[in-house]
C-alpha positions as CSV (number, residue, x, y, z in Angstrom):
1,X,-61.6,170.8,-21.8
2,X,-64.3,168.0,-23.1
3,X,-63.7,169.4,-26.4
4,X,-60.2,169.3,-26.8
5,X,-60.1,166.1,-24.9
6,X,-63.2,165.1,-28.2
7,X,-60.1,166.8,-31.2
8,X,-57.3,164.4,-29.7
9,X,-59.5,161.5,-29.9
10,X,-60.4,162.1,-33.1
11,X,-57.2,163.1,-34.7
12,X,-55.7,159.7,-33.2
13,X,-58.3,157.5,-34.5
14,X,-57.7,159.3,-37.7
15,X,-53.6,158.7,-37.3
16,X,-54.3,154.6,-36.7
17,X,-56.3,154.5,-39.6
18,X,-54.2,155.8,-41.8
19,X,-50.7,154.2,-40.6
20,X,-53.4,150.8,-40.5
21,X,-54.4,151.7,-44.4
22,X,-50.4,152.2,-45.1
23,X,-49.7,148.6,-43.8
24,X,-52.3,146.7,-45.6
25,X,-53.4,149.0,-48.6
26,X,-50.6,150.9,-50.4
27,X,-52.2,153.3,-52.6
28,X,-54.9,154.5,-50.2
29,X,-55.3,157.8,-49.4
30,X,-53.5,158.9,-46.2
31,X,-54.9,162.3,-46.0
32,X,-58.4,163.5,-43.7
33,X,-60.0,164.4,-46.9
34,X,-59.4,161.0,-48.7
35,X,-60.5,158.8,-45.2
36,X,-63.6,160.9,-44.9
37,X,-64.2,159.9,-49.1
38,X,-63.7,156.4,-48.6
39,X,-65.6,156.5,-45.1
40,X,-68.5,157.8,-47.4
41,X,-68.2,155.8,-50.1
42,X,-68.4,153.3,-47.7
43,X,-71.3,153.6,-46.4
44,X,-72.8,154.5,-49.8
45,X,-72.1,150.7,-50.9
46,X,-73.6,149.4,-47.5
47,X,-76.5,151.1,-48.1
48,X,-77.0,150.0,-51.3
49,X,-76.3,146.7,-50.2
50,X,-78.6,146.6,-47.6
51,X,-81.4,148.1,-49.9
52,X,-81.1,145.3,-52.2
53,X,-81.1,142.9,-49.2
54,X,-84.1,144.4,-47.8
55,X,-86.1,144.5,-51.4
56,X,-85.1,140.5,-51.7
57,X,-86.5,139.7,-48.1
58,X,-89.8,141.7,-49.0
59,X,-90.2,140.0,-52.6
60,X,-90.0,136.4,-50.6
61,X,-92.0,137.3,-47.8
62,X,-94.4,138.7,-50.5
63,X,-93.7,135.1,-51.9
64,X,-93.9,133.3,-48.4
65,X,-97.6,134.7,-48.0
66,X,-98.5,133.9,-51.0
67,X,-97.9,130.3,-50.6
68,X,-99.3,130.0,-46.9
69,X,-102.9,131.2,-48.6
70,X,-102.3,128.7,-51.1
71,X,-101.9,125.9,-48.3
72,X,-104.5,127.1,-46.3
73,X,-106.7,126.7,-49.2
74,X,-105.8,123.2,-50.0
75,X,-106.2,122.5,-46.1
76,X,-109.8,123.6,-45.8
77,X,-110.9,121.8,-49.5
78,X,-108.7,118.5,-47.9
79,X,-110.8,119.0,-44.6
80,X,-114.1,118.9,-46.8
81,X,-113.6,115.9,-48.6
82,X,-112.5,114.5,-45.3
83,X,-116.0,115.6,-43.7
84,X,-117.5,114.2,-47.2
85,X,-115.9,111.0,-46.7
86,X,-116.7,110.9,-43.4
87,X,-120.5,111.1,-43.6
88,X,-120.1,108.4,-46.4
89,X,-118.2,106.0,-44.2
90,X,-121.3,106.3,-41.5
91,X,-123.8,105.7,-43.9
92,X,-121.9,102.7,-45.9
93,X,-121.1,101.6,-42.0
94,X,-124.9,101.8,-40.8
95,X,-125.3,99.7,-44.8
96,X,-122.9,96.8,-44.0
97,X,-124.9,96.4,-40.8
98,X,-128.1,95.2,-42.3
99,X,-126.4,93.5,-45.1
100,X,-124.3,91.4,-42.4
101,X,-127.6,90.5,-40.7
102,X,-129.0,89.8,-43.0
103,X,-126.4,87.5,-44.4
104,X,-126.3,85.7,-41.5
105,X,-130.1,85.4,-41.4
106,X,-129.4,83.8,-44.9
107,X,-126.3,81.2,-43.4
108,X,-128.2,79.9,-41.0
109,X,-127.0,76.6,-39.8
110,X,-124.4,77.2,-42.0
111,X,-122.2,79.5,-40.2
112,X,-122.1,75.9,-37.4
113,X,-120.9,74.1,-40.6
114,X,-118.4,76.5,-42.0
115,X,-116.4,76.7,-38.7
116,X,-116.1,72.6,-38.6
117,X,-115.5,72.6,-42.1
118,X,-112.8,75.2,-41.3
119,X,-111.4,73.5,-38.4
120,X,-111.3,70.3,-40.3
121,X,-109.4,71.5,-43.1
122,X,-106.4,73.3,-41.0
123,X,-106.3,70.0,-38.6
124,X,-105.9,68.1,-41.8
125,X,-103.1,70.2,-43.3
126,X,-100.9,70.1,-40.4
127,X,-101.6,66.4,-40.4
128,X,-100.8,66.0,-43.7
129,X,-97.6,67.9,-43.8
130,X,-96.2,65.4,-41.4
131,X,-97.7,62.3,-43.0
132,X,-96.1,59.7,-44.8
133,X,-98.2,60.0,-47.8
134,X,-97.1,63.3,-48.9
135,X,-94.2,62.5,-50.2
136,X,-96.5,60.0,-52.4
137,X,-99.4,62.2,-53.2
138,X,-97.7,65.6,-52.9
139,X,-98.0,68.7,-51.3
140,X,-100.5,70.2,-53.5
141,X,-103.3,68.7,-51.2
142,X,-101.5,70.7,-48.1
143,X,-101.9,74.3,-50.6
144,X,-105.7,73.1,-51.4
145,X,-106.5,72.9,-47.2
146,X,-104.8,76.1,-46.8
147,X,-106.8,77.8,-49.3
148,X,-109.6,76.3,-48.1
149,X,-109.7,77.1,-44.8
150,X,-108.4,80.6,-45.6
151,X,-112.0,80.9,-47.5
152,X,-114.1,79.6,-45.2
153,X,-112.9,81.9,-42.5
154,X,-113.7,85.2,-44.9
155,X,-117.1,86.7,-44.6
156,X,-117.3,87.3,-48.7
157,X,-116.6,84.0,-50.2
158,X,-118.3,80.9,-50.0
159,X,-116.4,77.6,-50.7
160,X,-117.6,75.4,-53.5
161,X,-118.8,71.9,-53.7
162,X,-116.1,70.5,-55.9
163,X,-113.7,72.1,-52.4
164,X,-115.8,70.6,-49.8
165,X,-115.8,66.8,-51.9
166,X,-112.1,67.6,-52.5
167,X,-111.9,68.1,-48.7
168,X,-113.8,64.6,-47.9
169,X,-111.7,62.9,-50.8
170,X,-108.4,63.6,-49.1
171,X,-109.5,62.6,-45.9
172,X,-111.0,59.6,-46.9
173,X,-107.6,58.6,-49.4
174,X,-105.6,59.6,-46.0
175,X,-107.6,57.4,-43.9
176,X,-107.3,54.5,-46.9
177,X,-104.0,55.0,-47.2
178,X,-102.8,53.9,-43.0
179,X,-104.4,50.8,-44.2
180,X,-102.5,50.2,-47.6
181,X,-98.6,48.5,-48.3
182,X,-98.0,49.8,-51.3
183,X,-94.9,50.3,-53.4
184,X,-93.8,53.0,-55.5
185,X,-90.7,55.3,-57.3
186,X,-90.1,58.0,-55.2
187,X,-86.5,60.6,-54.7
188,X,-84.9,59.5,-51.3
189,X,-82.4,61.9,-49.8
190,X,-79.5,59.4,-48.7
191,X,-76.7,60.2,-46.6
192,X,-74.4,61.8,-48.2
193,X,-77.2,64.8,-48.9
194,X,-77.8,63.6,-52.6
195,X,-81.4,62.9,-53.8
196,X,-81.9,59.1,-55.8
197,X,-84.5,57.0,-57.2
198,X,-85.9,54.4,-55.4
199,X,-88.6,52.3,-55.0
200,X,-90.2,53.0,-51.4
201,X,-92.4,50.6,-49.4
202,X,-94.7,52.5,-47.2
203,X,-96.9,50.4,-44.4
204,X,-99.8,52.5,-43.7
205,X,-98.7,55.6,-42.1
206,X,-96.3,54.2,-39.8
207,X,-93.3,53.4,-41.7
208,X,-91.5,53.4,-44.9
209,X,-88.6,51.5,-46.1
210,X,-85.6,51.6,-49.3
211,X,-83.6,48.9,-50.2
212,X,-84.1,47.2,-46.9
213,X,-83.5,50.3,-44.8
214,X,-86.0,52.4,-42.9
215,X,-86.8,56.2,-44.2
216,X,-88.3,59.0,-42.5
217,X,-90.0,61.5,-43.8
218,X,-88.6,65.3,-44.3
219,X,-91.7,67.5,-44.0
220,X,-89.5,71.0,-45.4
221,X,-88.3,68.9,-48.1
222,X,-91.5,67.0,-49.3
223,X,-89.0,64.0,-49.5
224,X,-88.1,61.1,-47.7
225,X,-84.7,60.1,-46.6
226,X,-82.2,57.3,-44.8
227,X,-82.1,57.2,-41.3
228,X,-79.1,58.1,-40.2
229,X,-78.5,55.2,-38.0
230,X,-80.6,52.1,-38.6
231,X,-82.4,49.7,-35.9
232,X,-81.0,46.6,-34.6
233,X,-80.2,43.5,-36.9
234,X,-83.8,42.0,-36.9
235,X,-85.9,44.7,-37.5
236,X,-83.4,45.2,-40.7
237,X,-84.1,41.4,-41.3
238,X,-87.3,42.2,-41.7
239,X,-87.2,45.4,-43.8
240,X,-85.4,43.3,-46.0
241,X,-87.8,40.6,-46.3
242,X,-90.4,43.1,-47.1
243,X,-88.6,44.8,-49.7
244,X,-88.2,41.7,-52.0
245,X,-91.4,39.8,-50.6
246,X,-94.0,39.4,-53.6
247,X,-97.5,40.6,-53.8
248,X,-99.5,38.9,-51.2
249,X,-96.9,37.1,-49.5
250,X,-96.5,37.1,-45.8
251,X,-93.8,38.8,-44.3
252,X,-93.5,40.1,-40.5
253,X,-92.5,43.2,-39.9
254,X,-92.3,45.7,-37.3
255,X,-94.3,48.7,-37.3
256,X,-94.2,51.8,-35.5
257,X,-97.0,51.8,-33.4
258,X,-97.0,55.5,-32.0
259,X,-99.4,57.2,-34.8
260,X,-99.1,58.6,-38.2
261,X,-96.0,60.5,-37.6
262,X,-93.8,57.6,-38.9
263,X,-91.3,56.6,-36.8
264,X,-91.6,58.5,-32.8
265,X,-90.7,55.1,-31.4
266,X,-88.5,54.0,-34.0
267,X,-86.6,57.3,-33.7
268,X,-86.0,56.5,-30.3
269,X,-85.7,52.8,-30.5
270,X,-82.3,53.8,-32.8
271,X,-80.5,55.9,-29.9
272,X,-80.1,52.9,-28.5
273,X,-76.5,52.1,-28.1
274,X,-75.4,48.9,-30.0
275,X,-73.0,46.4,-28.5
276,X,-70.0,48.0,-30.0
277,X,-71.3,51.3,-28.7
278,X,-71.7,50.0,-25.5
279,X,-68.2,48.5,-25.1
280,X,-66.8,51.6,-26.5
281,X,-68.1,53.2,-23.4
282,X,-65.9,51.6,-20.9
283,X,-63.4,53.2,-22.7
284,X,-59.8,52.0,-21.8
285,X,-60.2,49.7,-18.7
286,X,-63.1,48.1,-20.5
287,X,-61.0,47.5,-23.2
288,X,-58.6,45.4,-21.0
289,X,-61.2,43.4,-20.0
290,X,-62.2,42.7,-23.4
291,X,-58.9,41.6,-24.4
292,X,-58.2,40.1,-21.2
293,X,-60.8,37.8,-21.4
294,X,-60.6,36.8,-25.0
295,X,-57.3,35.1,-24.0
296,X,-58.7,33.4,-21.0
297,X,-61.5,31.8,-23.2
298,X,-59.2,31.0,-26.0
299,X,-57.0,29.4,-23.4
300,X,-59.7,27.3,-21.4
301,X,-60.9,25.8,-24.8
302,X,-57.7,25.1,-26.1
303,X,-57.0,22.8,-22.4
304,X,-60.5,21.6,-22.9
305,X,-59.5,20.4,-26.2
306,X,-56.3,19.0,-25.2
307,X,-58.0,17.7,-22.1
308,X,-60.7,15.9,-24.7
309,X,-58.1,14.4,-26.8
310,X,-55.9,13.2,-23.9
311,X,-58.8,11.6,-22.1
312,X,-59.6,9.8,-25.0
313,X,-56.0,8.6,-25.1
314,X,-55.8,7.8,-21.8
315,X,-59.4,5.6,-21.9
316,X,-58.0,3.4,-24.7
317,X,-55.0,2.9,-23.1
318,X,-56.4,1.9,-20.0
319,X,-58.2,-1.1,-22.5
320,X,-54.9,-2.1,-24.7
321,X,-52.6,-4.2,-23.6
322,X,-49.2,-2.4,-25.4
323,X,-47.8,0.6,-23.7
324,X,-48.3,3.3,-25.8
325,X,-46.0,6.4,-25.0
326,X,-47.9,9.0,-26.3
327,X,-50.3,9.5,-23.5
328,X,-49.8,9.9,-19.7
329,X,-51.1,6.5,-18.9
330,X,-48.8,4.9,-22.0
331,X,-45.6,6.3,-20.0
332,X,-46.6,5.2,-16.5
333,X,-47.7,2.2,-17.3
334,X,-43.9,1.5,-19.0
335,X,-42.5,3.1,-16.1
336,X,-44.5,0.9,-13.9
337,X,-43.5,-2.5,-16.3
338,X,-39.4,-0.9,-16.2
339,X,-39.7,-1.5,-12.5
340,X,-41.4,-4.2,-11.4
341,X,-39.0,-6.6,-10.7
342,X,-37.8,-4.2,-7.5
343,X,-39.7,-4.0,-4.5
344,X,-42.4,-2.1,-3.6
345,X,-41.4,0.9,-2.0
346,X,-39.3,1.7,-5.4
347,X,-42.1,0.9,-7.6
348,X,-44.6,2.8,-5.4
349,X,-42.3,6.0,-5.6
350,X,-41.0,5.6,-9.4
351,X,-45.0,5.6,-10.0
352,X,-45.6,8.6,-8.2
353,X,-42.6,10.2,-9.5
354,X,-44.2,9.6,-13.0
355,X,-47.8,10.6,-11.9
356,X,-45.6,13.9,-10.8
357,X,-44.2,14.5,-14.0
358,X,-47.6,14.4,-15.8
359,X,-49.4,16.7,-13.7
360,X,-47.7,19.9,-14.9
361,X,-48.5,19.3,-18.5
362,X,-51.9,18.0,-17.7
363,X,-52.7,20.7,-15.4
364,X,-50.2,23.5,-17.8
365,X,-52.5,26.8,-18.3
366,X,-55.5,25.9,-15.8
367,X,-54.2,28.5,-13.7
368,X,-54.1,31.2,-15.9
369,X,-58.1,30.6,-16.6
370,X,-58.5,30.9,-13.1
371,X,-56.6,33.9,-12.3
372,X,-58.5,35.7,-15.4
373,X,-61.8,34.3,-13.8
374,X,-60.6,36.4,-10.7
375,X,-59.1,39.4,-11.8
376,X,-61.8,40.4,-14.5
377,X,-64.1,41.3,-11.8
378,X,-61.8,43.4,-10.3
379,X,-61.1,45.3,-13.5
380,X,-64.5,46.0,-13.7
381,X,-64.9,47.2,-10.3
382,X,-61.4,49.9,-11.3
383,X,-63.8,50.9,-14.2
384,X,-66.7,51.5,-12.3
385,X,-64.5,53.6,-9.9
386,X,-63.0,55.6,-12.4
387,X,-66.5,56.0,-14.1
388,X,-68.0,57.3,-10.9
389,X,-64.6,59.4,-10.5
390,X,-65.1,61.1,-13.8
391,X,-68.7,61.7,-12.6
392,X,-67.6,63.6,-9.8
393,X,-65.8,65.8,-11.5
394,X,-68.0,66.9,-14.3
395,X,-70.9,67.7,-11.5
396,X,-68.0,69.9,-10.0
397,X,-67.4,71.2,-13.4
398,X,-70.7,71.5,-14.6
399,X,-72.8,71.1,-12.0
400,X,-76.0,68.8,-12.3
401,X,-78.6,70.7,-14.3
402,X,-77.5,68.3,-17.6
403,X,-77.9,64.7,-17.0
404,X,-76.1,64.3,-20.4
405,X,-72.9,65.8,-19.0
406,X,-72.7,63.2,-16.3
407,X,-73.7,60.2,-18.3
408,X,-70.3,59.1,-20.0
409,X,-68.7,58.6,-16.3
410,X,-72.1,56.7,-15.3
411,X,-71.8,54.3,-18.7
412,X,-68.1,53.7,-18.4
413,X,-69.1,52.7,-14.2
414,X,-71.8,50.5,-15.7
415,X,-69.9,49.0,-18.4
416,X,-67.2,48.0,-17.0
417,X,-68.6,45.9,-14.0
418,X,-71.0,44.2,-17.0
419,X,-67.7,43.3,-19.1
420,X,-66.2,42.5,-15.9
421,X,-69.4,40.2,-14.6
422,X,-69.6,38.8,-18.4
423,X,-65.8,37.8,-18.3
424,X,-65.7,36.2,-15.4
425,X,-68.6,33.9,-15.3
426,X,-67.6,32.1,-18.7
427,X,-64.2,31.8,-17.5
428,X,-65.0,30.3,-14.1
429,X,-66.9,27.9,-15.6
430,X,-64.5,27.1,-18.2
431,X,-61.8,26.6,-15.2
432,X,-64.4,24.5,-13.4
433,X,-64.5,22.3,-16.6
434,X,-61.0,21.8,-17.5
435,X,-60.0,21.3,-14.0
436,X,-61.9,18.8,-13.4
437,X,-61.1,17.1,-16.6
438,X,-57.7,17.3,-15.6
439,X,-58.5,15.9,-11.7
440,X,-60.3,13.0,-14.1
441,X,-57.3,12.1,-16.0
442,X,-54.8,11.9,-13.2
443,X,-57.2,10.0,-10.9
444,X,-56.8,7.5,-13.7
445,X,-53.1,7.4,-13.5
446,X,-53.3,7.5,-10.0
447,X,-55.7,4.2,-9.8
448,X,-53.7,2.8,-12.9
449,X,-50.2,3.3,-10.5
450,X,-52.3,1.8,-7.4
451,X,-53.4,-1.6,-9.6
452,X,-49.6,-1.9,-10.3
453,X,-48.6,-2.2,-6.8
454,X,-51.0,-4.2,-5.7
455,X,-50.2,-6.4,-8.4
456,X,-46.7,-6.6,-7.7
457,X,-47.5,-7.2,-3.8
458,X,-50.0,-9.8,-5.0
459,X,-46.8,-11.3,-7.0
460,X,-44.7,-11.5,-4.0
């Protein structure tokens, strides 16, 4: 039964391969005889295949150990010389030993002397490349120190005597130099970017002026340049002046006394706000006050004038014996002559309706000095609350780790009480004047009027 159960199998797996070979390969044998063939031919190829395969691998593993014996040789030939090498490293080792000692036994006080040298020259190069003077000398000197100190900190070289008397030599022109005002060409870097000409004044090693301007030195650029916002009025004064002052003329001028860095106090003197930038801080409300009281001045002088000029009127009327018209007194006076022929109470109240009729035009625009006097105060006092408003809200913003944040509410606060204070003390002062110039000229109508009564009661 196994064995016909084996024949079925086997004739089944013979019918699938042949209808399989029908479907793909026409032309293939279909019969037992022709599979078995083509089964055996078959496995002829593969085996021939697989010979050739297995004659390839041995030729490269042939090939393979060939090369691992060469490698192995070259490793234990590299690992000699490395053991060679070796042994000459401890032996040149235990050499440099004694010759260090004994170069050191040969230095002496030397090595003491190297090391300030040393020390010297790097202090001196980063001095120099800050200084003033290199943009007049160079920065050659600055390579020389460098190089110099470089040497003197190897063990092989020893620096020469023409280095260590050029090393005293540009410490003794440095130190010459903080004590010099000299003038010469050099390329300023203005401030537009653009390098000119110009002829540079340096004082010492504290500052160095163009043309009447102040400079500061650009160490990257080995060049000086225009500051970018210049000191206050005088100290420009006096840059001038010692720009086109002759040799050995006299000329004050301000130096920066901070060191030879040229210009640490100076740089900080220029953030100072000017007055412009210091009104432009109270922004709008300080503007107001500005303008505000501009017009209250201009007014206040303009009564003073007319006050002036009416006065003087008024005092050489009071000495002439014509009525002149064109002054207070003049028209009282002809009022006072138009009635004096009725009685008393009529020429006491036609006087004091003329004295009334003066008074606005003496008094016209008093008020307006005085109400600006008032109200600038006030405006300065809105400012400084809406200065300390704006405060507020950038702490809650920003909170109050940057001072800078919070310092445009704190100037505009500040500035506008100052332009408030400064506004009103001229102007109350300027009312107190031209007020009581005015009470001065109508007491004088007023005792003028009284002398006319009692004249004409005197006449009675």
């Amino acid at each position: 039964m196994k064995t016909l159960n084996k024949y079925i199998f086997s004739l089944a797996l013979i019918a699938s391969v042949s209808t399989f070979g029908q479907d793909t390969n026409e032309g293939e044998p279909t019969t037992i005889q022709g599979l078995l063939q083509l089964v055996e031919q078959g496995r002829t190829t593969e085996q021939s295949v697989n010979a050739k395969r297995e004659a390839e691998f041995l030729a490269d593993k042939n090939k393979q150990a060939a090369k691992l014996a060469a490698e192995k040789r070259e490793l234990a030939r590299q690992e000699k010389i490395a053991d060679e090498l070796e042994a000459e490293y401890k032996k040149n080792d235990a050499i440099l030993v004694v010759k260090e000692a004994a170069y050191k036994k040969e230095l002496g006080s030397l090595t003491e002397l190297f090391g300030h040298l040393q020390s010297s020259a790097g202090e001196a190069s980063a001095l120099f490349a800050d200084s003033l003077t290199s943009a007049q000398y160079g920065r050659e000197r600055e390579t020389f120190l460098n190089e110099l100190s470089s040497k003197m900190s190897s063990a092989t070289v020893l620096p020469t005597i023409r280095e260590l008397e050029g090393l005293w030599y540009e410490l003794q022109r440095e130190m010459v130099a903080g004590s010099e005002v000299v003038s010469f060409n050099a390329s300023v870097i203005n401030l537009d970017g653009e390098s000119e000409d110009c002829v540079v004044t340096r004082v010492g090693l504290y500052n160095a002026i163009c043309n009447g301007k102040y400079l500061e030195y650009i160490g990257s650029k080995g060049q000086y340049a225009f500051l970018g916002k210049q000191p206050e009025g005088r100290y420009v004064s006096s840059a001038k002046k010692l720009s086109n002052a002759e040799v050995g003329e006299v000329v004050k001028f301000g130096v920066d006394p901070t060191g030879p860095v040229g210009g640490s106090l100076l740089a900080n003197l220029i953030q100072n706000p000017s007055l412009m930038e210091r009104v432009n801080q109270g922004r709008e409300v300080g503007y107001i006050i500005i303008f505000v009281g501009l017009i209250g001045i201009a007014i206040a002088f303009w009564k003073l004038y007319t006050l002036y000029t009416m006065g003087v009127a008024v005092a050489k009327q009071a000495k002439s014996k014509t009525h002149d018209k064109s002054n207070p007194l003049g028209r009282v006076l002809a009022v006072g002559e138009e009635h004096m022929n009725k009685d008393i109470e009529t020429l006491e109240l036609r006087l004091a309706e003329a004295i009334m009729a003066e008074r606005p035009a003496i008094e016209r625009g008093i008020p307006v000095v005085k109400i600006i006097s008032v109200v600038a105060p006030l405006a300065g006092l809105l400012g400084t609350v809406t200065g300390m408003i704006v405060t507020f809200q950038q702490i809650t913003l920003f909170g109050t780790g940057d001072p800078k944040i919070m310092a445009g509410g704190i100037s505009q606060a500040l500035v506008t009480t100052v332009l408030g204070l400064v506004v009103a003390i001229p102007t109350t002062l300027l009312h107190s004047f031209a007020n009581s110039s005015a009470r001065g000229i109508i007491n004088v109508l007023e005792e003028q009027s009284t002398g006319i009564v009692a004249e004409h009661s005197d006449s009675k």
